[in-house]
C-alpha positions in Angstrom: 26.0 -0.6 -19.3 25.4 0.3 -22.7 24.4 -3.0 -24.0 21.9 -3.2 -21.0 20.2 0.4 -21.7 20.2 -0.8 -25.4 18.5 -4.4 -25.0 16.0 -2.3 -23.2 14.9 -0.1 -25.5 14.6 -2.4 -28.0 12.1 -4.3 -26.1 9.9 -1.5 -25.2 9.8 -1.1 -29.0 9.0 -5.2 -29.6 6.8 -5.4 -26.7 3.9 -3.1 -27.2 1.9 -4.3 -24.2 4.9 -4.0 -21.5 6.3 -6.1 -19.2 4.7 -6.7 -15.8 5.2 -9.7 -13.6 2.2 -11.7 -12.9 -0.6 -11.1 -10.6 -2.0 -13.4 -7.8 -5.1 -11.1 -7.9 -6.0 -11.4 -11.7 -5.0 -14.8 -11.8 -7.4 -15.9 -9.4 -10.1 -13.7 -10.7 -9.2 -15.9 -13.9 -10.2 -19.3 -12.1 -12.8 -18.2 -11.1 -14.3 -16.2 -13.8 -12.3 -18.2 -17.0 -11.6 -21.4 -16.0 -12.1 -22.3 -20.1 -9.3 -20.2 -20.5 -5.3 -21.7 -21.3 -3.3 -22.5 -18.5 -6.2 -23.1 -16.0 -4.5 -25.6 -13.8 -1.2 -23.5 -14.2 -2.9 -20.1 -12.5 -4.4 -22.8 -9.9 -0.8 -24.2 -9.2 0.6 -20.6 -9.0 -1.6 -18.8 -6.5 -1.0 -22.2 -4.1 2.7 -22.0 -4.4 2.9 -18.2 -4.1 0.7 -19.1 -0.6 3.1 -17.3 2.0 3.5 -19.3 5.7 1.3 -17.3 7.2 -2.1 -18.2 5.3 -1.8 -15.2 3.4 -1.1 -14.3 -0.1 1.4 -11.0 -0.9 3.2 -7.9 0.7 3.7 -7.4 4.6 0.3 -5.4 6.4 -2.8 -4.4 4.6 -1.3 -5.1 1.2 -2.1 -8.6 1.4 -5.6 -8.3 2.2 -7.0 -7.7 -1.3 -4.5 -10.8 -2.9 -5.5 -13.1 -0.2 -9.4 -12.5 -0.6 -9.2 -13.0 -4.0 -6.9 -16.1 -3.7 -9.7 -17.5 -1.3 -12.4 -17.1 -3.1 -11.0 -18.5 -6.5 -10.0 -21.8 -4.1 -13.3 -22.1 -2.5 -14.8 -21.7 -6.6 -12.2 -24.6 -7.3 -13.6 -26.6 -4.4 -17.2 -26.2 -5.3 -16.4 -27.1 -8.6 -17.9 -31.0 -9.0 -20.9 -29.6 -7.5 -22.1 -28.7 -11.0 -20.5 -32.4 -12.7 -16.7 -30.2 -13.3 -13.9 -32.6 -11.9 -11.8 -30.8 -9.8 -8.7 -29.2 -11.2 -6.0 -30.5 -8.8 -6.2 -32.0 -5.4 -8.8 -31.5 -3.6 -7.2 -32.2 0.1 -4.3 -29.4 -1.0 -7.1 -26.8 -1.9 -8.7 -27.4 1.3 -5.8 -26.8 3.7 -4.8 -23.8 1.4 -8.1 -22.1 2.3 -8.4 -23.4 6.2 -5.1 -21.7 6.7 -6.3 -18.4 4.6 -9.4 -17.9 6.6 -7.6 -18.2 10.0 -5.4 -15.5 8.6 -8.5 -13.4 6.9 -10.7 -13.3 10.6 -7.2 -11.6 12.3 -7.4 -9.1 9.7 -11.2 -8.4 9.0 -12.8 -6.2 11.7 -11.5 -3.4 13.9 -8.2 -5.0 14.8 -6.8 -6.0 11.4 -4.2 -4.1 9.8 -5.4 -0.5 8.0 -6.4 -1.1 4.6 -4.1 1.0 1.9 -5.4 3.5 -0.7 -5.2 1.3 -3.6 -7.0 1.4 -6.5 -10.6 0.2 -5.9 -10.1 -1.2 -2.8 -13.2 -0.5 -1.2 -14.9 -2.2 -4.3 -13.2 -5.3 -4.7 -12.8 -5.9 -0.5 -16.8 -6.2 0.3 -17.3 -7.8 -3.8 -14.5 -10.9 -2.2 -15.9 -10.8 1.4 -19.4 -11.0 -0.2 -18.6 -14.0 -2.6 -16.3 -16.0 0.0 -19.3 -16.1 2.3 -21.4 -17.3 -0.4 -19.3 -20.1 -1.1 -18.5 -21.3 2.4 -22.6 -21.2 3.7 -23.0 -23.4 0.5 -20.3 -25.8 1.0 -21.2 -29.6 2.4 -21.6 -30.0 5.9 -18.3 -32.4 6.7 -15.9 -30.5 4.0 -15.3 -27.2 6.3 -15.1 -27.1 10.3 -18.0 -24.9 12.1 -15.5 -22.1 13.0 -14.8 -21.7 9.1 -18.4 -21.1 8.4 -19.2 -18.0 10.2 -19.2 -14.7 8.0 -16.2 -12.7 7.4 -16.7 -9.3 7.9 -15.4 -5.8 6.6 -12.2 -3.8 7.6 -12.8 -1.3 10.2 -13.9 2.2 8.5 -14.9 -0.2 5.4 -18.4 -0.2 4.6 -20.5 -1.4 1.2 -22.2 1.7 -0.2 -19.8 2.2 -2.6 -20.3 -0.9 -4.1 -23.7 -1.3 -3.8 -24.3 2.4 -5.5 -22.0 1.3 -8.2 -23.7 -2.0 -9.1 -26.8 0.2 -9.1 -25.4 2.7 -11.7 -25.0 -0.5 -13.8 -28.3 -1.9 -13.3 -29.8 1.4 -14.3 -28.3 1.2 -17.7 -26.3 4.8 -17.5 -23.0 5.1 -18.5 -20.6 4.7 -15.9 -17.5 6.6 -15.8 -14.8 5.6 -17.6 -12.0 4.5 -14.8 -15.0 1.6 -13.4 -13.9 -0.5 -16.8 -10.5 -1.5 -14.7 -12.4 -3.2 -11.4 -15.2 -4.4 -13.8 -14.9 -7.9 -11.9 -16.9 -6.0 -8.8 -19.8 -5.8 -10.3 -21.3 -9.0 -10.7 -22.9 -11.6 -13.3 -26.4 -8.8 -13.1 -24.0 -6.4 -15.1 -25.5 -6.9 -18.8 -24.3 -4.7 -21.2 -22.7 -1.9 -20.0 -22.5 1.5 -21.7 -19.0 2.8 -21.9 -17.4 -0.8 -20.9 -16.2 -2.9 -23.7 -12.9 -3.9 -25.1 -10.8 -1.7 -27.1 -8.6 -2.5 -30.5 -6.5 -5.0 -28.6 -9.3 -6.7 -26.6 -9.1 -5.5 -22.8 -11.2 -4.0 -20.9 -10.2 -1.7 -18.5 -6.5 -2.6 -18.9 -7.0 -5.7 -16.9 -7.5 -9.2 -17.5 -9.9 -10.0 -14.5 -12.2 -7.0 -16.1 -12.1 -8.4 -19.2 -12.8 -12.0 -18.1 -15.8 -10.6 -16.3 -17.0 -8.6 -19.4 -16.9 -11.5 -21.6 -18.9 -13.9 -19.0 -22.4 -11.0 -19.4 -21.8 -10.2 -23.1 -23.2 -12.9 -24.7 -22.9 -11.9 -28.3 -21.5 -8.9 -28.3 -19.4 -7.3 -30.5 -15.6 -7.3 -29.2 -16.1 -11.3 -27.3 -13.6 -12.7 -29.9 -11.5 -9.9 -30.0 -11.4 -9.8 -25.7 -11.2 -13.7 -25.2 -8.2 -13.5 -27.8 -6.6 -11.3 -25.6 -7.2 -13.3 -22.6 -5.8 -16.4 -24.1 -2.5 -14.5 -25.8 -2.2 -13.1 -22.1 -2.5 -16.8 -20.0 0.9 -18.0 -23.1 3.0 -15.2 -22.3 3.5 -16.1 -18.9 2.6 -19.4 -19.2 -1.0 -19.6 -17.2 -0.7 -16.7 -14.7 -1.5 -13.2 -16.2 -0.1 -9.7 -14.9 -1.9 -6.4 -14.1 -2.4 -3.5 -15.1 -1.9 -4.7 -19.0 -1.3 -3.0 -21.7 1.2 -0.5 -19.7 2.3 1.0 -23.3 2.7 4.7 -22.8 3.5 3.8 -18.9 6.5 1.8 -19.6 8.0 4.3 -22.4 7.2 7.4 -20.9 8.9 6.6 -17.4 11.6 4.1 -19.0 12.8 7.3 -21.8 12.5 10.2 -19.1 14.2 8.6 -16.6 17.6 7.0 -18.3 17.4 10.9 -20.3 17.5 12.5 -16.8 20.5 10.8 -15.3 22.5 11.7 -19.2 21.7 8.7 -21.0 22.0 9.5 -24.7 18.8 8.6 -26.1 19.0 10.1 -30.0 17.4 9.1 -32.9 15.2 6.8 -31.3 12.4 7.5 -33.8 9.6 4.9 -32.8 9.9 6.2 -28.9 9.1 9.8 -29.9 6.2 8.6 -32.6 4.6 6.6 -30.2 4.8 8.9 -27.2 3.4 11.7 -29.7 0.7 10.1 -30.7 -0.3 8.7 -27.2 -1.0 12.6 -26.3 -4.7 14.0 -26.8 -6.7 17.0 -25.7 -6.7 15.2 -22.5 -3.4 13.6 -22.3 -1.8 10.4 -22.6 -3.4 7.4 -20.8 -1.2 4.7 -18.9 -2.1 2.1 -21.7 -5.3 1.4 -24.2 -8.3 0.5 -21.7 -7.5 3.3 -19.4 -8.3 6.5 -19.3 -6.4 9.4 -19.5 -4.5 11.3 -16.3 -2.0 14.0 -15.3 0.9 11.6 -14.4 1.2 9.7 -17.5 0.6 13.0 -19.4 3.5 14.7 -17.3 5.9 12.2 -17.8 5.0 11.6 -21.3 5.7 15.0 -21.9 8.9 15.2 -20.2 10.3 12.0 -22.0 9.0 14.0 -25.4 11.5 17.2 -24.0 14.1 15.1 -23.9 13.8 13.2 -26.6 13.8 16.0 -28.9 10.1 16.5 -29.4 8.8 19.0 -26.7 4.9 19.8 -26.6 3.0 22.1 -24.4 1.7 21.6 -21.8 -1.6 22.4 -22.5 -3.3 19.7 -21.7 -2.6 19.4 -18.0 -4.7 22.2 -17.7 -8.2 19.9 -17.1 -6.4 18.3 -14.2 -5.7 21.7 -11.9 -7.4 22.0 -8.7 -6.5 25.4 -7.9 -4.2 24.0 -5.1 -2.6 21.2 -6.5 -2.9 18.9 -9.7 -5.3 15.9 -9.5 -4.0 12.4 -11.0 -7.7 13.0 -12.9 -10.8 15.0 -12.4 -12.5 14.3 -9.4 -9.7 12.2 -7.6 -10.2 11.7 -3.8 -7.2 12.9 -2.4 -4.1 14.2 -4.2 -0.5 12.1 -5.3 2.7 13.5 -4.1 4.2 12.1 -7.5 1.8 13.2 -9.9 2.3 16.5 -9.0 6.2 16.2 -8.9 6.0 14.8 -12.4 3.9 17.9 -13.5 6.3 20.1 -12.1 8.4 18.5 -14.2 6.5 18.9 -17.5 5.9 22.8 -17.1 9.4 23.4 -15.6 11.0 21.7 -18.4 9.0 23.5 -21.0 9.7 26.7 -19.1 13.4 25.7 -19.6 13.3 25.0 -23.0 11.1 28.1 -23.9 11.6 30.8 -21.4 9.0 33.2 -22.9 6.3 30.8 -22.3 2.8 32.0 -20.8 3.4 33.6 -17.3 0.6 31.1 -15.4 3.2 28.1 -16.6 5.9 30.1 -14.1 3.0 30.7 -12.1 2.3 27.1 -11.4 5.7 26.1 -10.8 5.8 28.3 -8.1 2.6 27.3 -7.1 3.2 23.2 -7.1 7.1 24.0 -5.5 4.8 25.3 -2.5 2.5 22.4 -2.2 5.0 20.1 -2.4 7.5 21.6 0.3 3.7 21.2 2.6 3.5 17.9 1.4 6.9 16.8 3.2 7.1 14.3 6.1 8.3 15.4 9.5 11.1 13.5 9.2 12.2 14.6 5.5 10.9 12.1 3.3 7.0 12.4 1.0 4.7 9.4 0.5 2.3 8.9 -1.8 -0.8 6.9 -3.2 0.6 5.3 -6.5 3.6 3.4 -5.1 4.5 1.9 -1.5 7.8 2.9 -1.0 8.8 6.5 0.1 12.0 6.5 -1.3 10.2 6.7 -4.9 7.8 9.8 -4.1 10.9 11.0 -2.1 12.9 11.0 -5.2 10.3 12.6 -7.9 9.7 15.4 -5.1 13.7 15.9 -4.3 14.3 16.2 -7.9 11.9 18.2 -9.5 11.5 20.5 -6.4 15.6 20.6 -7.2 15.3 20.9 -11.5 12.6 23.3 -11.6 11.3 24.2 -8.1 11.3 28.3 -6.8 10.2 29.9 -4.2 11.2 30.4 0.0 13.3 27.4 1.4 14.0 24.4 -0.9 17.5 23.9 -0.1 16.4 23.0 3.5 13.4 20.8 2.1 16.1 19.1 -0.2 18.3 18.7 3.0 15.7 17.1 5.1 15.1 14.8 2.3 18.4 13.7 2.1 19.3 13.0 6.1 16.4 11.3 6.0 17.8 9.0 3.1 21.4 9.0 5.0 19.6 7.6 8.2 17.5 5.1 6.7 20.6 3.0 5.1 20.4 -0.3 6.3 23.8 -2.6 7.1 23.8 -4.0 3.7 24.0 -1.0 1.7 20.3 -0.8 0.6 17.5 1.0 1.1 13.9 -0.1 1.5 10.1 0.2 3.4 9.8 -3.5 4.3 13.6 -5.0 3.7 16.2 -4.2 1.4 15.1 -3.6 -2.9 17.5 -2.7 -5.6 14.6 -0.3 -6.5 14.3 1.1 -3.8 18.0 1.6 -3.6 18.2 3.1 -6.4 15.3 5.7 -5.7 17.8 6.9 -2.6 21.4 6.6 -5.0 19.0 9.0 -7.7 18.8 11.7 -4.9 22.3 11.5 -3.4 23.8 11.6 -6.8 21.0 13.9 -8.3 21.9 17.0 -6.7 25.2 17.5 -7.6 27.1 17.4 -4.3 30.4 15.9 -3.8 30.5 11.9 -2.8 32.5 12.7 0.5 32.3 11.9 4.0 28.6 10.3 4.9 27.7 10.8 1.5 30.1 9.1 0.3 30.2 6.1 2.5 26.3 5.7 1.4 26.9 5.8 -2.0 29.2 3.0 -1.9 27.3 0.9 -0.1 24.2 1.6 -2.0 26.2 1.0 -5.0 28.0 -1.9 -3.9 24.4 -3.8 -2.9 23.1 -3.0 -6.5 26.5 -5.0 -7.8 25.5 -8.0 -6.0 21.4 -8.2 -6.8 22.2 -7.6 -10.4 24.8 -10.4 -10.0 22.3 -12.6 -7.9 19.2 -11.6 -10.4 17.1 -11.6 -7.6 13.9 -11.0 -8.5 11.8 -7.9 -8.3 9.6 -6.6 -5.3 6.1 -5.8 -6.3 5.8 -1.7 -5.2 3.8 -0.1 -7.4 0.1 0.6 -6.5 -2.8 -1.3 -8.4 -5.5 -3.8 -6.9 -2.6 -5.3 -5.8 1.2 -4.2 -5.7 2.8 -5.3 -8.7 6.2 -4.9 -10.1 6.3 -3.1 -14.0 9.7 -4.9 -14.5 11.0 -2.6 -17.2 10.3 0.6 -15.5 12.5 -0.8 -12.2 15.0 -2.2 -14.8 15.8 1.0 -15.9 15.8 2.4 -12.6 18.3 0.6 -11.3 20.5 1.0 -14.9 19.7 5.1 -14.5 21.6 4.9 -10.8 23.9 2.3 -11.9 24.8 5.5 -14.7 25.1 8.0 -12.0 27.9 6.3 -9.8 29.4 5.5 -12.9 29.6 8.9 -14.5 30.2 10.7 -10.8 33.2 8.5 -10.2 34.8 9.2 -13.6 33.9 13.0 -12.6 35.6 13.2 -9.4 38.6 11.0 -11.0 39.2 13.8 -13.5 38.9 16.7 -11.4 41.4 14.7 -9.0 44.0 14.3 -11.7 44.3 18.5 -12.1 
């Protein structure tokens, strides 16, 4: 266990950018947008294979919607390809069924009986932008290529319209700057974008923390300062994983931040670790700490940032949370439409913690502990468990709300929130031991272990029985290295593989050190 928690620190530390498994999103955006870029046919030959029976591309339900369009239209761009004299990158006759069997799929799920549409991140952006470019392509393919049924017009979700987009590619056209958090679905916009104020790659080359964005920059700069610099990245990107490319990237801050604080709140040693606390530091600004470079800054990374810092050694105010309070709640950044269950546990965090560690701190810090232990309790589920927009699984927001409402949460009635929380935990065990929204995940398991183990009851009875078979189901995945499920919430659901590493190492810890607990207290 040691040696595991070790080797992973140590490649937080060699691995600036962070480790996230690759995207069938980006990756087509990439054949489309750069097909001059390395590994070309090796994105082509990844979105086919990751293809599901189906038709579609991705996670059960309206997940897959945004990964298939984009999948789609990077095929049809493949298939149009000798129109302009480019040979065709790999068979033509395999392309072809690929994308007859996607647009069956894609004409169940368009239109007012398809599957809801999640809140993911740009979502109503990138949906009409992929439904707008497919039906380009197919109106404009030959006459004996597609059958008649293929060529009618894909439409839009139901309660899905276009204004957004269109008043965005506007906002562009105009020449304003555009707020900051566009730079990440920069791909939306079009080849009409131009130079853009405010959108350009940073030190290390991306734009917007994404390498579709940063594709799509490059293609309308023309000779603008940063195109080395950005198609550098790209390329660097495409070699890592050998063609396909992962999103969000960079996750710098995002990986450390929730890696540190996590293995720290389950009592893994994490002294002297120099570099973690330097880096961490210096992420932090007036506004926070952003996820990674391209992004801009938000509550949640800044919360957990500053809890990591806590336990690390190096506490810092709070202070600059401040710009992200509602009144009610804590927004995940000014302006947000809606509110995350999670960010808002994780800022309970930050100001309980610095409450804890300096208990004459400014009364409104104890005032909005009290205030976010409220909202959070209203946030709970009728059946005990939270959800929330920045992950798919409820067993993640339902551990960052059981925990902090249980390390730092006051006021009327927690212990019978907490309770809820955890019958609803004890009832949703499957056969096999594991826990999880769709099937069974070692993350997910985990997430449910963190709250039985978390709250320092004894491992008896029901409990008890759970524990082990959560714990025995971890045993056999990390012995099986099955490979992670994508949960977390971008354009598409992707899978930061260091963050759900340490995770499952964090409850691995807990069994570990509550077994050699109960042992000793047995032997008196």
């Amino acid at each position: 266990m040691a040696a595991d928690v070790e080797s992973l620190l140590a490649g937080l530390l060699r691995d600036p950018w962070g480790q996230v498994a690759p995207s069938v999103y980006e990756s087509a955006r990439l054949i489309t947008l750069a097909p001059w870029l390395t590994g070309h046919a090796e994105r082509l030959r990844f979105v086919l294979a990751a293809q599901r029976a189906d038709g579609g591309w991705g996670p059960p339900g309206g997940y897959a919607l945004v990964p298939t369009l984009s999948a789609v239209e990077a095929l049809l761009t493949v298939l149009r390809a000798g129109e302009d004299g480019r040979p065709p990158t790999i068979g033509r006759a395999e392309v072809l069924a690929s994308v007859e069997r996607a647009l069956v799929v894609l004409r169940g799920w368009l239109g007012d009986e398809g599957p809801r549409v999640p809140d993911t991140p740009a979502v109503d952006l990138i949906v009409p932008a992929m439904v707008e470019a497919i039906n380009v392509h197919v109106d404009r393919l030959p006459a004996d290529l597609v059958e008649a049924w293929a060529r009618a017009p894909l439409g839009l979700p139901r309660e899905m319209g276009d204004d957004r987009l269109v008043g965005v590619r506007r906002l562009i056209a105009s020449g304003r700057r555009v707020p900051a958090k566009l730079a990440h679905s920069f791909e939306v916009v079009g080849p009409a974008a131009g130079a853009t104020p405010g959108i350009g790659p940073g030190r290390l080359g991306t734009v917007g923390a994404s390498p579709a964005a940063t594709a799509a920059w490059i293609a309308v700069a023309g000779t603008a300062r940063g195109v080395h610099r950005a198609r550098a990245h790209l390329r660097e990107l495409a070699l890592r994983q050998g063609g396909p490319v992962p999103c969000p990237i960079p996750v710098t801050v995002f990986e450390r931040a929730w890696v540190s604080s996590g293995l720290a709140r389950v009592g893994i040693p994490l002294g002297g670790r120099r570099e973690l606390v330097e880096s961490l530091s210096a992420a932090l600004g007036p506004t926070g700490a952003s996820t990674g470079p391209g992004l801009p800054t938000d509550a949640d990374t800044t919360s957990v940032t500053l809890y990591a810092l806590g336990h690390l050694g190096a506490p810092v105010a709070p202070e600059s949370l401040w710009g992200y309070d509602t009144g009610s709640h804590f927004a995940t950044w000014p302006g947000e439409d809606g509110a995350s269950v999670t960010t808002n546990a994780h800022v309970l965090d930050a100001f309980g913690q610095h409450l804890a560690i300096r208990p004459v701190a400014q009364s409104r810090y104890a005032a909005v502990v009290r205030r976010l232990s409220g909202w959070l309790r209203e946030q709970q589920r009728a059946d005990g468990a939270w959800h929330d927009r920045w992950h798919a699984s409820p067993y993640y927001a339902t551990a960052c709300a059981v925990l902090a409402l249980h390390e730092y949460g006051r006021g009327p009635a927690l212990a019978q929130v907490v309770d809820r929380a955890v019958d609803w935990i004890l009832g949703s065990q499957r056969p096999d031991g594991s826990w999880g929204r769709w099937s069974g995940t070692a993350e997910e398991t985990a997430y449910a272990l963190h709250v039985l183990l978390g709250l320092s009851r004894p491992a008896r009875g029901r409990l008890g029985e759970a524990v082990r078979g959560g714990h025995a189901y971890l045993r056999r995945t990390a012995a099986a290295r099955q490979p992670q499920a994508a949960l977390w919430h971008g354009k598409e659901l992707y899978a930061p593989t260091a963050i759900v590493e340490s995770v499952t190492l964090a409850a691995l810890h807990l069994v570990a050190s509550r077994a050699e607990l109960e042992s000793s207290a047995a032997s008196f």
